[in-house]
C-alpha positions in Angstrom: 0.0 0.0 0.0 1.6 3.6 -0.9 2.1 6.1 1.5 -1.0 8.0 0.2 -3.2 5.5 0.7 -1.7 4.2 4.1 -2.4 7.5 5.3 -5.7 7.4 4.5 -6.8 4.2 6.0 -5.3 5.3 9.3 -7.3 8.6 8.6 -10.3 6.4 8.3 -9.7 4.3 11.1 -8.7 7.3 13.7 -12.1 8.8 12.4 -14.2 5.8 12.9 -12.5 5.7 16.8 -13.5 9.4 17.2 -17.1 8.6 16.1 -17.1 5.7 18.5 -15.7 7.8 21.3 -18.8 10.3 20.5 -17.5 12.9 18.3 -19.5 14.0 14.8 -17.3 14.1 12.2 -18.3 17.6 9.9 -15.4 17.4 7.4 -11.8 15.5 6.7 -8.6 16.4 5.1 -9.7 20.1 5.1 -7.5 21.8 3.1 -6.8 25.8 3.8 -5.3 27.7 0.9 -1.5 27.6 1.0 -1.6 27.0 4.8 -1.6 23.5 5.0 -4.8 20.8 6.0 -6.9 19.9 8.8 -7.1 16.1 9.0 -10.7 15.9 10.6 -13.1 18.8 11.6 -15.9 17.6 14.2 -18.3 18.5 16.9 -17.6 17.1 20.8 -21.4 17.5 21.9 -20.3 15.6 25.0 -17.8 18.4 26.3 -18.5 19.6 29.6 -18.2 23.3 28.3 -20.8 22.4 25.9 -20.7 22.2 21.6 -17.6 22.2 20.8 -15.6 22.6 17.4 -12.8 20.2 17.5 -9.5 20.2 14.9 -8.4 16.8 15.1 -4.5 15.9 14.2 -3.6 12.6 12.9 -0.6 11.0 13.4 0.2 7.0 12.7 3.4 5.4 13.4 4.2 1.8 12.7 7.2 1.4 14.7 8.5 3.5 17.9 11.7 4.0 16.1 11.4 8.0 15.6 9.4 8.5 18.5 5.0 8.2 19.5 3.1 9.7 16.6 1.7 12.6 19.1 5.8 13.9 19.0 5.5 14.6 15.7 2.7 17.6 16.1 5.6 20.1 17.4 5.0 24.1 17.9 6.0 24.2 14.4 2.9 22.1 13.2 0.9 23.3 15.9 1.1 26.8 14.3 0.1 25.4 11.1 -3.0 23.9 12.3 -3.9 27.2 14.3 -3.9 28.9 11.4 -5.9 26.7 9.5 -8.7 26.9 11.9 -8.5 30.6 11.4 -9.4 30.0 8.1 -11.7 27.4 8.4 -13.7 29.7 10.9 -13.4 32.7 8.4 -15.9 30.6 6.2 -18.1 28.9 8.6 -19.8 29.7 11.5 -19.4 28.9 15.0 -20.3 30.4 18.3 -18.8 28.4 20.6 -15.7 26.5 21.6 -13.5 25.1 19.6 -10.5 21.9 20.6 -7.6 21.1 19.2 -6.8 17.4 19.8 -4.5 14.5 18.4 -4.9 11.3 17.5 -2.1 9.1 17.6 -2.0 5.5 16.0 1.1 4.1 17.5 1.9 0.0 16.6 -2.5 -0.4 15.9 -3.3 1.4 19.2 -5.3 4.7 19.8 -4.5 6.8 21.9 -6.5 10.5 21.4 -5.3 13.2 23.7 -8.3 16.1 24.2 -6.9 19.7 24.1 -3.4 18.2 23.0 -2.6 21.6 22.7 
């Protein structure tokens, strides 16, 4: 399987984990002009702080050689995804909170850390 497509299935899986876990998937591989691209876009109706618009980082790693996948989304990347949220919310709507999370497919096992950053 190509990289492309690897990617995707782990996309696809992380998102069907999410939906599990209660979260409403409203969009995937979002892209944001010359910015760079959300992964998944969803609502968390189950937040304490109530609706909440969550920008969901995917990482997969099949081996722990270079480190957990959630390592990988460094201030760097965390910038990037900041501002593509900006830009997502320039276009669409939403009075309330919004998340940034992670989800980290490390060796087949999920791990999603809420408010990664």
């Amino acid at each position: 399987m190509n990289k492309r497509r690897l990617g995707g299935y782990y996309e696809d899986a992380a998102g069907n984990y999410l939906v599990k876990n209660g979260l409403t998937i409203l969009d995937k591989n979002v892209r944001c002009g010359r910015l760079g691209e959300i992964d998944l876009i969803g609502i968390d109706t189950t937040a304490i702080s109530g609706d909440t618009l969550v920008f969901v980082e995917i990482k997969y790693r099949s081996s722990d050689r270079f480190g957990q996948g959630v390592y990988a989304v460094d201030a760097t990347k965390q910038k990037t995804i900041r501002r593509c949220a900006e830009y997502y919310l320039k276009s669409h709507s939403f009075d309330g909170f919004i998340r940034f999370d992670v989800v980290s497919i490390d060796d087949g096992t999920v791990t999603w850390i809420r408010d990664a950053f």
